[in-house]
Structures are given as structure tokens and as C-alpha cells.
C-alpha positions as CSV (number, residue, x, y, z in Angstrom):
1,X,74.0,71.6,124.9
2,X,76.4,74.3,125.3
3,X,79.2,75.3,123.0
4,X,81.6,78.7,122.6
5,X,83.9,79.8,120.3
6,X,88.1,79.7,120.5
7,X,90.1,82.6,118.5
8,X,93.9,83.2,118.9
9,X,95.0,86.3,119.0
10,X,96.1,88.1,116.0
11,X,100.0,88.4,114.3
12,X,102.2,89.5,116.7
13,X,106.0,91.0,115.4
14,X,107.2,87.4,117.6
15,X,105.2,85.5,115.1
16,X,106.8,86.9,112.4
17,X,110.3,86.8,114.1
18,X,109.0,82.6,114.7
19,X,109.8,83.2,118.4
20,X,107.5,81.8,121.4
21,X,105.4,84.4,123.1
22,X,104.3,82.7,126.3
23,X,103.8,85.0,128.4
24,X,106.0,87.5,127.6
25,X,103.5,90.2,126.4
26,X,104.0,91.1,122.9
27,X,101.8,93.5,120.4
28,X,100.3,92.8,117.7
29,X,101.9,93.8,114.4
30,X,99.5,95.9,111.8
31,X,98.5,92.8,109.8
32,X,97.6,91.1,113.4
33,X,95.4,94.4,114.3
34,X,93.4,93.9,110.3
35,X,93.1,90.2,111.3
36,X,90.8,90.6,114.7
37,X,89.0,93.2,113.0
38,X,88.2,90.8,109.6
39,X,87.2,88.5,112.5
40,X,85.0,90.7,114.1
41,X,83.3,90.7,110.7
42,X,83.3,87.3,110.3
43,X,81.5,86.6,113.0
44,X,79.0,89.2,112.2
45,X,78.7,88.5,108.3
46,X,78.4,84.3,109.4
47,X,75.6,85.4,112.0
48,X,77.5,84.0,115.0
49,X,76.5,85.7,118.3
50,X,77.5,85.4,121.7
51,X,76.8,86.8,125.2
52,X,80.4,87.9,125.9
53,X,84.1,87.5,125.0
54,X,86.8,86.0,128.0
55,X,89.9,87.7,126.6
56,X,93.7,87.0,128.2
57,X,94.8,89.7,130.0
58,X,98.0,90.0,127.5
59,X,97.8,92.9,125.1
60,X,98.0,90.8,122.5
61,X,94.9,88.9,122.6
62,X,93.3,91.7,124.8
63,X,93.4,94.1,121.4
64,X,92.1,91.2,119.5
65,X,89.2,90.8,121.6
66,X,88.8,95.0,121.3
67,X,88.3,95.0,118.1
68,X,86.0,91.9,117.8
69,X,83.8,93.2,120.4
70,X,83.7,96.6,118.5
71,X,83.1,94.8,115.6
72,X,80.0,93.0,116.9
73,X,79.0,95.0,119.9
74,X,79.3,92.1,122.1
75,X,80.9,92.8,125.6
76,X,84.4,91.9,126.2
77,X,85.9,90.9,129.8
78,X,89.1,89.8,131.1
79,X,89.7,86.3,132.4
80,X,93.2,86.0,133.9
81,X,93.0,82.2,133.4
82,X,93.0,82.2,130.0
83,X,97.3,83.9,130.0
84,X,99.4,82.1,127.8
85,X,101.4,79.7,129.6
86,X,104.7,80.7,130.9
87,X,107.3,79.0,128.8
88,X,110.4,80.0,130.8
89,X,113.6,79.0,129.3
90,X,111.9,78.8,125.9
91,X,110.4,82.2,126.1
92,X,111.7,84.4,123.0
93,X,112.9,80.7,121.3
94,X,112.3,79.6,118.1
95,X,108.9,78.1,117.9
96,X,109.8,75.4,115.7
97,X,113.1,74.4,117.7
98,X,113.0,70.3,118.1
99,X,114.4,71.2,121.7
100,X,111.0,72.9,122.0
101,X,109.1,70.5,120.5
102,X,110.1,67.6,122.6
103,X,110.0,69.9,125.7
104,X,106.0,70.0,125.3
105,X,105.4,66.2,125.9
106,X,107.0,66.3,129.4
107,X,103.5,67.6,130.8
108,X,104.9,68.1,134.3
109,X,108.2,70.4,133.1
110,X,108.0,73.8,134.2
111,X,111.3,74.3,131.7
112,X,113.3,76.1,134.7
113,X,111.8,79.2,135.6
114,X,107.8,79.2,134.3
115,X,104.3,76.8,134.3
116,X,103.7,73.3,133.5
117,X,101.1,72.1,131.1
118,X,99.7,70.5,134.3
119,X,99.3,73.6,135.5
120,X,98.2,75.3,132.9
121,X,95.6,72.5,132.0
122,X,94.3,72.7,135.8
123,X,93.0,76.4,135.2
124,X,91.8,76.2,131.4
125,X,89.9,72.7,132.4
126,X,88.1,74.4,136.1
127,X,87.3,77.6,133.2
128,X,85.8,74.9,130.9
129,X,83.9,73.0,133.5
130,X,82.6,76.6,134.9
131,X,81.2,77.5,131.3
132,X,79.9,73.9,130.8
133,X,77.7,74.4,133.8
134,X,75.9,77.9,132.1
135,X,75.1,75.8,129.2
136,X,72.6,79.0,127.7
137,X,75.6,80.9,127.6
138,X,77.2,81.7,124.6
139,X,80.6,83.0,125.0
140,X,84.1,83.7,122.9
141,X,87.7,83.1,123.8
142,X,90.3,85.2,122.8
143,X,93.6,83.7,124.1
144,X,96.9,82.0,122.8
145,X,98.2,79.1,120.9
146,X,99.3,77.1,123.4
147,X,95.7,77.3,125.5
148,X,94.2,76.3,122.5
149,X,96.5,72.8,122.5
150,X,94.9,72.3,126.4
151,X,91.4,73.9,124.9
152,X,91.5,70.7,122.0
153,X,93.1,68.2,124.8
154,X,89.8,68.8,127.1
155,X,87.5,67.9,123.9
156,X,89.2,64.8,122.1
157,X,92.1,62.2,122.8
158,X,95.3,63.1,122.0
159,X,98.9,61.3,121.6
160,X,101.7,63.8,123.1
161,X,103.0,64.3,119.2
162,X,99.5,65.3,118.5
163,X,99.3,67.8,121.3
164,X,102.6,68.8,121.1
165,X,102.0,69.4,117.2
166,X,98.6,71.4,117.5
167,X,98.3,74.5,116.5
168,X,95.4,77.6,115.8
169,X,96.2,80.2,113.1
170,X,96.4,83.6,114.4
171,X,92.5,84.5,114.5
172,X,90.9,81.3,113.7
173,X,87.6,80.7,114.9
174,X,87.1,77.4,116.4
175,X,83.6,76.2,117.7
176,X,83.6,73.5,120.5
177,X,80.4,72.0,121.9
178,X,80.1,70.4,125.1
């Protein structure tokens, strides 16, 4: 049986500032740039391996996956599906806005101008199912908060207040097994 690992991007200064990233391309902050290279040493000092890292094209989790894959030597691509979703109206919000929060149960919302979690679960499920199918392959994702909510959804039940409350600390490593 198959399984790979989930790790969200490092600190960004929108973290800090408790604002949502989406997909609004934000850096990471200093502490966020130490925090994918600890985790690059995790994974080396805990003996996990892997054949590649699928990073998100946005900078922030792009560096993150960097400097992991420098860490560990293990060979780091882009997979555009794996983009935070596009939060649109809420993009630069406060994170913990009860607006917000309630927005994230209507699954079908594109919140005016950007991507349902419909949508967004469409293209992180089809990655899933593609990965499931090379189940010798041992791979790391270096994405975003909010795919790691559709990432958990595709692996367990979950009320909408559950999967609008999940959440992955900035460079967590999760393992999932299929």
C-alpha cells in the first residue's frame, strides 16, 4: 500500500499579519525560510525518504520545497494542481474572521471573483487518485493550508465545522496512506 507525505509551506509575513494567502503569492518570512530547512532535517534525521517532492508553484511553498530537497537531496518538481485555492473576496482577510469561517462550508461558493472548494477538491482528488495508482512511489507535498483541509477530506469523514476548522502548522509533516 502506498502512502506520501503532506508539509505546508513555511511562515509567511501574511501568517504573521493573520491574513489569508490564497493564492495571492506571498514569501516566506526568515523564521518560515529556518522552518523548511529544520524540516529538511527532520525528514533526514527520522530516516523518511521519498522519490520526489510535488511543490505548488507559489513561492512560498516552492522555497519550502527548495530547501527540503537540498536538505535531503531528493528531487523537487512543480505540480500546478497543488496552488492554493483562490479565495477571492477573502484574499488578504483575517484568517480567523467568522465571515470567513462560515464562508468555507458553502463548498460550491467561489466568494465573488475566485475557486470553489468543489473545484479545488476536483484537482487535489484526480492528483490523489494519480498517485494512488504508483503505489511504489514515494512522494512529498509541499502545498498550502487550505489543500491540506481537501488533502484530510479525501482520507476520513468530515462534518463542514470539521473541515472548515482544519488546519496544518506551517511545515508539519503529515503521512497519509492509501
Amino acid at each position: 500500500m502506498g502512502h506520501f507525505y503532506f508539509v505546508r509551506h513555511g511562515q509567511t509575513v501574511w501568517n504573521v499579519e493573520n491574513k489569508i494567502c490564497g493564492a495571492t503569492d506571498i514569501a516566506l518570512t526568515e523564521l518560515g525560510h529556518q522552518q523548511a530547512v529544520e524540516t529538511g532535517r527532520k525528514f533526514v534525521e527520522q530516516g523518511l525518504t521519498a522519490d520526489e517532492i510535488l511543490y505548488s508553484p507559489l513561492c512560498r511553498a516552492a522555497d519550502t520545497a527548495k530547501h527540503i530537497s537540498e536538505i535531503t537531496g531528493i528531487p523537487a518538481h512543480p505540480e500546478p494542481r497543488l496552488t492554493e485555492q483562490n479565495f477571492g473576496r477573502y484574499e488578504s482577510t483575517p484568517r480567523d474572521g467568522k465571515e470567513f469561517h462560515e464562508a468555507k462550508k458553502a463548498i460550491a461558493s467561489r466568494y465573488g471573483t475566485g475557486e470553489s472548494m468543489l473545484q479545488v477538491a476536483q484537482r487535489i482528488y484526480n492528483l490523489l487518485d494519480d498517485l494512488k495508482k504508483e503505489p511504489d512511489k514515494v512522494r512529498i507535498l509541499v502545498a498550502h493550508n487550505g489543500i491540506a483541509r481537501i488533502v484530510e477530506s479525501y482520507f476520513r469523514e468530515m462534518t463542514n465545522e470539521e473541515f472548515s476548522a482544519f488546519g496544518v502548522k506551517n511545515c508539519a509533516i503529515v503521512r497519509y496512506d492509501f
